[in-house]
C-alpha positions in Angstrom: 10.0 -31.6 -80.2 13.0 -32.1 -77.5 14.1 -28.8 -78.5 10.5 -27.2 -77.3 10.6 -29.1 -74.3 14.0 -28.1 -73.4 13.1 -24.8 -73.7 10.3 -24.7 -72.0 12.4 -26.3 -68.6 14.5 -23.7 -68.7 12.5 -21.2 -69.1 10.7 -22.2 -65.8 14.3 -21.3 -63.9 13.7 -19.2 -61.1 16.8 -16.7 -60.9 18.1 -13.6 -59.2 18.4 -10.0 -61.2 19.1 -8.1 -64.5 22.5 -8.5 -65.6 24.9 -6.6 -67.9 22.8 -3.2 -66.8 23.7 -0.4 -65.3 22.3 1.4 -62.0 19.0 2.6 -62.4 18.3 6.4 -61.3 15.3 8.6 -60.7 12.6 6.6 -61.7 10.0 6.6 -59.0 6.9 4.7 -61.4 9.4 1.8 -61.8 8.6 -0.1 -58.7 9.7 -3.4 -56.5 6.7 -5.3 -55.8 7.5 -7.8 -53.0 4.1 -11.0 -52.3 3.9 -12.4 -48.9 5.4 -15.8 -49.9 8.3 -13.8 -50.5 8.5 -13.7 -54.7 10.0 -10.8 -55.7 8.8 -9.0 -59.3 9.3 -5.3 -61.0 6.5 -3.3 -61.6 6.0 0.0 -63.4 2.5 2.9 -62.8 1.6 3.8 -65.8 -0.9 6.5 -63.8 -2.0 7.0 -60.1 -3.5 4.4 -59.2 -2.1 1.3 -62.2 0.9 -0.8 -62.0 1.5 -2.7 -64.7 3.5 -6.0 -64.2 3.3 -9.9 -65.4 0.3 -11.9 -64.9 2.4 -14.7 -63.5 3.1 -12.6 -60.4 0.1 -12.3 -59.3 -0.5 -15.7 -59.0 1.9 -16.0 -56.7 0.6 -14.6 -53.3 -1.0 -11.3 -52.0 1.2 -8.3 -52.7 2.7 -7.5 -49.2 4.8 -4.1 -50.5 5.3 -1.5 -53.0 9.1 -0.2 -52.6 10.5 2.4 -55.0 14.1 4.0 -55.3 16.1 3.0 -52.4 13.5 0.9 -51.2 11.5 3.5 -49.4 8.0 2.1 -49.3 5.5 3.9 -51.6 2.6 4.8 -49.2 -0.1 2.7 -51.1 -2.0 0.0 -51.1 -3.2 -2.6 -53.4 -6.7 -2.5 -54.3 -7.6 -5.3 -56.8 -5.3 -7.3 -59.6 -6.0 -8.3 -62.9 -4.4 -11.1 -64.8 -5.3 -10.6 -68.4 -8.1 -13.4 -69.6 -6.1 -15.2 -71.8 -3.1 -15.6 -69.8 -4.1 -19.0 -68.6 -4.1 -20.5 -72.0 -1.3 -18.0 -73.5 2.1 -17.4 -72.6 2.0 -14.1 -75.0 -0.5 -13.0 -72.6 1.4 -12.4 -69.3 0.4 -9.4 -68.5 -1.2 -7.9 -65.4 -2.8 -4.8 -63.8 -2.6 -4.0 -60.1 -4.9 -1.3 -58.8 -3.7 0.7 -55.8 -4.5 3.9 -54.3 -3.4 7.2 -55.2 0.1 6.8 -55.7 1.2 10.7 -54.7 4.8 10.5 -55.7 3.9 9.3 -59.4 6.3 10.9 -62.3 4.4 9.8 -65.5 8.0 8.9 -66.4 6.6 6.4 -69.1 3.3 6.2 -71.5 2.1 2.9 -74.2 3.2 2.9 -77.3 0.2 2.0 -79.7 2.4 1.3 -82.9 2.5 -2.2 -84.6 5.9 -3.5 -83.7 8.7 -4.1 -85.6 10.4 -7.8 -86.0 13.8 -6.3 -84.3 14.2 -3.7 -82.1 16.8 -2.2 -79.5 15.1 -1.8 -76.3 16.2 -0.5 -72.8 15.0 -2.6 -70.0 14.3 -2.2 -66.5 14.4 -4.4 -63.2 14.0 -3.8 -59.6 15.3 -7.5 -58.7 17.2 -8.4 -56.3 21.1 -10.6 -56.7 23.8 -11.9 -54.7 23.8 -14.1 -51.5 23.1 -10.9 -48.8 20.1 -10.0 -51.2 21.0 -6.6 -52.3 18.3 -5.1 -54.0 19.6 -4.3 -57.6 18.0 -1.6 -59.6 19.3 -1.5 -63.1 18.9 -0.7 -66.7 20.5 -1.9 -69.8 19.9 -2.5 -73.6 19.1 -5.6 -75.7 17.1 -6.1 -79.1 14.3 -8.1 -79.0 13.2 -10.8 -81.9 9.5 -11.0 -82.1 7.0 -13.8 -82.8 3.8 -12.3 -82.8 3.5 -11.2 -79.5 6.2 -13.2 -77.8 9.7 -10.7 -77.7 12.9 -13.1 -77.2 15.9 -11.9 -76.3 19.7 -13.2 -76.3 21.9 -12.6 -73.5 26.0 -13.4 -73.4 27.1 -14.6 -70.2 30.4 -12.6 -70.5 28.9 -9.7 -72.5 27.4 -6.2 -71.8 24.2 -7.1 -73.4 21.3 -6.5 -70.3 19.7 -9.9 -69.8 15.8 -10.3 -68.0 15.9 -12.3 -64.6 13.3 -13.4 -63.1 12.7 -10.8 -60.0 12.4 -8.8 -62.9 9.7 -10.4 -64.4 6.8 -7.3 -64.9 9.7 -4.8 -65.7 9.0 -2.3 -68.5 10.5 -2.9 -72.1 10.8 0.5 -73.0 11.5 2.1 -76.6 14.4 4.5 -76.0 13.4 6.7 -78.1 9.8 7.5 -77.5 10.2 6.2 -73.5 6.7 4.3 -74.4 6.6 1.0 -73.2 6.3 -1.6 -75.6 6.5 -4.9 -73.6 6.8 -6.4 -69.9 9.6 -8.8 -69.2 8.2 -12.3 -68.7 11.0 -15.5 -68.3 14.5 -16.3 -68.6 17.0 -18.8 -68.5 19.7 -17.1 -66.1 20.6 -19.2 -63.7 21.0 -22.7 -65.7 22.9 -20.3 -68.6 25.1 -19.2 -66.3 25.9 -22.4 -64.4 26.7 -24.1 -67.8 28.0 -21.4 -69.5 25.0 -21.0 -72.2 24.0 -17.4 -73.8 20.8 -16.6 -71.7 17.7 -16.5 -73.3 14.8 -14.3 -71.7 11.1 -13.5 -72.9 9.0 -10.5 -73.0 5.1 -10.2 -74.0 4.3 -7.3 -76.4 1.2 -5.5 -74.9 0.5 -3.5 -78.2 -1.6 -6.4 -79.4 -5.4 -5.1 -79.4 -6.4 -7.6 -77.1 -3.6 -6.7 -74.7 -4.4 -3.0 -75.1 -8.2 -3.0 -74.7 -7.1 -5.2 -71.2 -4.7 -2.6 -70.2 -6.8 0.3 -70.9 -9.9 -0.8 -69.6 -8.2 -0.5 -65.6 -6.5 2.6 -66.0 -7.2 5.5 -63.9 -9.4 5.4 -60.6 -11.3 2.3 -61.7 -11.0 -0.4 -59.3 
């Protein structure tokens, strides 16, 4: 019972941005979505007018911007978001839709898988966070596996490693298959910042959106639905 508890406090820890990536290039659908109270999150169009991110962002404030590579400002709007129903009473359900208008400079870099998901996998992830005292905006990829329970994707970051490890500005970043380049998954929590300042292997959550409930959610705001 400690254990849970003590896990669930650090997984509350807000932090700064992915670490053990590399830079991320050429992806114009992965975005930076910046709220008016200032919370930063990573978001990622899956068409021309969707961004898919984590519920728990959208709680936070009205989104203020949309920035993409080299935070140039995508010239959208926001339209309407969507928390998923359950995601007050579900952690595995963090998963949110914003609508915006017609993003012209969309790629269609990324499509859903639709596959039950293995136990383990090796994933690539993505973040548009943002890291060190002068705020640098940080775009990055890297690689992790993912263990899953039921929905909920758990991953294990070294402090001193190259394995990639979820932050919380990236929270709403795509977990991507590398093979396929479907998504499979948003990024959710982590455990950064107290890992790091005691020297613990970080610990980070995603939330699978293959689940039929999280699909049928997704789905039913894509395209020019508001």
């Amino acid at each position: 019972m400690h254990l849970w508890i003590l896990v669930v406090l650090l997984l509350s820890v807000q932090s700064e941005a992915l670490v053990g990536g590399g830079p991320l290039k050429d992806h114009r659908d992965i975005v930076r979505l910046i709220f008016t109270n200032g919370w930063i999150c990573t978001g990622v169009f899956l068409d021309e007018y969707t961004i898919l991110t984590a519920a728990h962002c959208l709680n936070a404030a009205p989104l203020a911007q949309v920035l993409s590579e080299e935070d140039s400002v995508v010239e959208v709007k926001a339209i309407a978001t969507f928390a998923h129903p359950d995601f007050a009473k579900n952690a595995a359900s963090d998963i949110g839709i914003i609508k915006t208008e017609r993003n012209r400079t969309f790629q269609g870099n990324f499509s859903i898988h639709e596959q039950p998901l293995s136990l383990s996998r090796e994933v690539t992830l993505f973040g548009c966070g943002k890291a060190g005292i002068d705020g640098q905006v940080v775009r990055t990829t890297g690689s992790n596996r993912f263990i899953r329970f039921g929905s909920m994707l758990y991953f294990l970051g070294l402090t001193n490693g190259d394995t990639a490890s979820i932050a919380p500005n990236d929270s709403g970043g795509p977990i991507v298959d590398p093979g396929t380049k479907r998504i499979i998954g948003i990024a959710s929590k982590t455990t950064l910042k107290t890992s790091e300042k005691y020297g613990l292997p970080i610990l980070s959550t995603g939330v699978s959106i293959v689940a039929p409930a999280s699909m049928k959610f997704i789905r039913s705001h894509l395209g020019n639905n508001p």
